[in-house]
C-alpha positions as CSV (number, residue, x, y, z in Angstrom):
1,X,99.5,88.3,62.2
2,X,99.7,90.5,65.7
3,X,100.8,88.0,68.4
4,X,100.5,89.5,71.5
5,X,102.8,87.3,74.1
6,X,102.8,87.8,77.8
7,X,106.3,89.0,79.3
8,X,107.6,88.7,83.0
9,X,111.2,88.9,83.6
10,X,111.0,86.2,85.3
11,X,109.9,84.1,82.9
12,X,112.4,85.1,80.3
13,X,113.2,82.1,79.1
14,X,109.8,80.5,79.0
15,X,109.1,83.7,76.9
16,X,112.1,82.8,74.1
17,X,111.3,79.9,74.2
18,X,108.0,80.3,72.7
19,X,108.7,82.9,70.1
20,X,111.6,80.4,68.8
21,X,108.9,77.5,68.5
22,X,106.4,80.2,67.1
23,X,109.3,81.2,64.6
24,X,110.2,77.8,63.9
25,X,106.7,76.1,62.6
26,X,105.5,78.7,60.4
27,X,106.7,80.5,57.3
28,X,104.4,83.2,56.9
29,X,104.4,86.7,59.0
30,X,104.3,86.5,62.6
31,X,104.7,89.8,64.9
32,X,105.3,89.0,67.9
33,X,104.6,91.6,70.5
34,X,106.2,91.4,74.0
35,X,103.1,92.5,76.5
36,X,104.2,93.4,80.3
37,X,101.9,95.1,82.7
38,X,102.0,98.6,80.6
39,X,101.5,100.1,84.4
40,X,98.4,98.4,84.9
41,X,98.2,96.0,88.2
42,X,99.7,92.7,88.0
43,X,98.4,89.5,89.4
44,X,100.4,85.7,89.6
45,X,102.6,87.4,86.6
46,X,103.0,90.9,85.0
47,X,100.5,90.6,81.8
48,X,97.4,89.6,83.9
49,X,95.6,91.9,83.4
50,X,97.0,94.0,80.5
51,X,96.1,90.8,77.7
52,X,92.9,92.9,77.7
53,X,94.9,96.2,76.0
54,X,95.0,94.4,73.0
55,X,92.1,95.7,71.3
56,X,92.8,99.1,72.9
57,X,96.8,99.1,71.2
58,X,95.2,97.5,67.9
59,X,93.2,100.7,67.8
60,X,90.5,98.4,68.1
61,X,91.1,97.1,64.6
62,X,91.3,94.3,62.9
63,X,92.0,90.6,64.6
64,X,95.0,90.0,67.0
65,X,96.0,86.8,69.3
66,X,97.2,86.8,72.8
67,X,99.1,83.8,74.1
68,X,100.3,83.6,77.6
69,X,103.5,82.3,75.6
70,X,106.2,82.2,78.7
71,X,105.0,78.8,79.9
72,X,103.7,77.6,76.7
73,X,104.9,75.9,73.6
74,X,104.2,75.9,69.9
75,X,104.0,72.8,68.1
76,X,102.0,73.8,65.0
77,X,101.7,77.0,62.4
78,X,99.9,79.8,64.4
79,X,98.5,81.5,61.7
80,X,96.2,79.1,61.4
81,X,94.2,81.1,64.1
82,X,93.6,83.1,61.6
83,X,91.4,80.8,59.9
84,X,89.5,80.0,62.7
85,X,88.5,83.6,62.8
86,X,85.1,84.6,63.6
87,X,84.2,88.1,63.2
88,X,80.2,87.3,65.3
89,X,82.9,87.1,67.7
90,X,84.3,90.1,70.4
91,X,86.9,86.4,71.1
92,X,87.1,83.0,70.4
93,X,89.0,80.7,73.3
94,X,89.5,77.0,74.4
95,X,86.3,76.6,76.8
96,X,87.8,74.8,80.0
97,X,85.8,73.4,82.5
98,X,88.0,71.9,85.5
99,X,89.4,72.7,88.3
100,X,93.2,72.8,89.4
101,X,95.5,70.3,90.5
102,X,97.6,72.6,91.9
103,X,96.9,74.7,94.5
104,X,100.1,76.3,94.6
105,X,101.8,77.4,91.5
106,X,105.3,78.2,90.5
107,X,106.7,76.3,93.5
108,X,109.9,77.0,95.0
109,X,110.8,80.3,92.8
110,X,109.9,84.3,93.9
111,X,106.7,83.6,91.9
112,X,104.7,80.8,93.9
113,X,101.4,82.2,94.8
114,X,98.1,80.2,95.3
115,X,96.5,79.2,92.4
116,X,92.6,79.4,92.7
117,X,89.5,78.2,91.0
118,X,87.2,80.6,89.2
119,X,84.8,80.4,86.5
120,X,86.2,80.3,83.0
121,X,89.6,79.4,84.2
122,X,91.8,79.8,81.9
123,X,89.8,80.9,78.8
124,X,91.9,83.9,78.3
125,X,95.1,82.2,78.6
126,X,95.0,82.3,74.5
127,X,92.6,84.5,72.9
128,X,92.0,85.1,69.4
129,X,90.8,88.8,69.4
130,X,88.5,90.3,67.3
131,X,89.6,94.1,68.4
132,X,87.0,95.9,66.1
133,X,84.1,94.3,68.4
134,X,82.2,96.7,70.1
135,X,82.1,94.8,73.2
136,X,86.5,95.8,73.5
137,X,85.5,99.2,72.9
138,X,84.7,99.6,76.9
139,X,88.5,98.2,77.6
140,X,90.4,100.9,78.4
141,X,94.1,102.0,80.1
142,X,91.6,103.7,82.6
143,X,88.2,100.7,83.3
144,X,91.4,97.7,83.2
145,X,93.0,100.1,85.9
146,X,90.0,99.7,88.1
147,X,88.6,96.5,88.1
148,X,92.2,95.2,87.8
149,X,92.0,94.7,91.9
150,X,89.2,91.9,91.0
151,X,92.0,90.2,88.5
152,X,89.5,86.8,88.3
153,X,87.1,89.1,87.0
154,X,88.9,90.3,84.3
155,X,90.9,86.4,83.4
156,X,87.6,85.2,83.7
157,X,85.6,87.6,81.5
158,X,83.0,88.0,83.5
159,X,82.2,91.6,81.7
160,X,81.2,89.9,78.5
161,X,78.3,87.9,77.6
162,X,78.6,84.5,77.1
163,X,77.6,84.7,73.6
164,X,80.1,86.9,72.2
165,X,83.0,84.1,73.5
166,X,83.2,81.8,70.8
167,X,85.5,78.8,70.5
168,X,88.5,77.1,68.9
169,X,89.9,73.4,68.8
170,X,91.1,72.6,72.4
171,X,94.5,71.4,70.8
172,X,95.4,75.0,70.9
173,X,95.4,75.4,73.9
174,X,96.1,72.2,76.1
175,X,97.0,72.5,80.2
176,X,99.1,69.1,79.9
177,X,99.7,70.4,83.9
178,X,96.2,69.6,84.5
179,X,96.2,66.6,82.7
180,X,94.9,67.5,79.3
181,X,97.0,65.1,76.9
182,X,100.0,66.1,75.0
183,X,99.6,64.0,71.8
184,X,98.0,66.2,69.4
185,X,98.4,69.4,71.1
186,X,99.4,72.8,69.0
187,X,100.0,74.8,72.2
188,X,101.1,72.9,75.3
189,X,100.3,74.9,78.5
190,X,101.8,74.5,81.8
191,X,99.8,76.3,83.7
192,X,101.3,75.7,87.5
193,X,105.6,76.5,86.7
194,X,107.2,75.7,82.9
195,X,109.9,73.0,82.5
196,X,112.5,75.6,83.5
197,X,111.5,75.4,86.6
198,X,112.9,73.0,88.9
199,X,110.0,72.0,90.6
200,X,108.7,71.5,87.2
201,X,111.3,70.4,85.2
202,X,109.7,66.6,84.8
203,X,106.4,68.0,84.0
204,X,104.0,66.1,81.6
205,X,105.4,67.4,78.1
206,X,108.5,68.8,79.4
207,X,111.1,66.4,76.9
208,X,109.4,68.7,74.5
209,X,110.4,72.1,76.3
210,X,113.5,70.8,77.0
211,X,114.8,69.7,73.1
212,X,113.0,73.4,71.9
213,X,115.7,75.0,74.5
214,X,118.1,72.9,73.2
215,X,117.5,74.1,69.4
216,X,117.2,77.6,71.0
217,X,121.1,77.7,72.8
218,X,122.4,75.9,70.0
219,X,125.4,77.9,68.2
């Protein structure tokens, strides 16, 4: 399985993080596939708006997922995305409807930005992709370039109809930030600053971030 994770420097440890709780709960074949901006303009971090590359580096091919990853965690087998797969579908995502707690995210680092309300908020946070659906075929280097200035566009997929965005279980992708509840979750999701943070560091979920960085640094 391609598993397209989104990379800012500045995140780096929220990134390995992840991939070592990706690589630790399943044993089949995971590529994992760091994503930065690849040039294109950034937003709140540097994969805003290239997550929508995927089916464009896929050769719009096949099925991919793209995970925010740096302030997530992975608390069940991925690949069993794959069985959700729906190929009706251009993607399938968790369908939130709220609005934020926090208007400010990543307090107190060289990150904190406001942290605004927009329609489909969130949806493309983690995206199974299916890249061979005509809809992708539109998402180039060159169209993401442009409408990249209107970044809530883009996150919130305004250029594709509502009926080819299917779903997927909301455990797999739960903002435990925003209040969403951390028992049963596959992918917790702190959407304002990860654990690492010190702002953040007590955050709902955070013994769990905490004990994977633990496993992580151990010798």
């Amino acid at each position: 399985m391609k598993l397209f994770c989104g990379y800012d420097e500045r995140e780096d440890i929220g990134f390995r993080v992840f991939e070592h709780s990706v690589r630790k709960t399943t044993l089949h074949d995971v590529e994992i596939i760091k994503l930065d901006s690849k040039g294109l303009p950034v937003g709140s971090n540097d994969f805003t708006c290239s997550r929508f590359l995927v089916p464009w580096l896929c050769g719009f091919k096949g099925m991919a997922v793209f995970a925010d990853a740096s302030d997530m965690l992975c608390r069940s087998d991925i690949t069993e995305l794959e069985h959700l797969f729906d190929p009706e579908c251009a993607v399938q995502v968790v369908k939130h409807d709220y609005r934020t707690r926090h208007p400010i995210k990543y307090r107190m680092t060289d990150m904190q930005c406001p942290n605004r309300d927009y329609p489909r908020k969130n949806w493309a946070s983690l995206m199974v992709i299916n890249c061979a659906h005509p809809a992708w075929h539109s998402m180039t280097p060159e169209v993401i370039s442009e409408v990249g200035q209107r970044p809530a566009y883009l996150l919130g997929m305004e250029w594709l109809p509502s009926d080819n965005i299917g779903s997927i279980p909301d455990h797999w992708n739960r903002l435990v930030d925003e209040g969403q509840d951390v028992v049963g979750a596959s992918i917790l999701h702190w959407t304002a600053g990860i654990p690492a943070f010190d702002f953040y560091a007590d955050a709902p979920g955070s013994e769990y971030w905490h004990a994977e960085l633990a496993q992580l640094e151990q010798p």
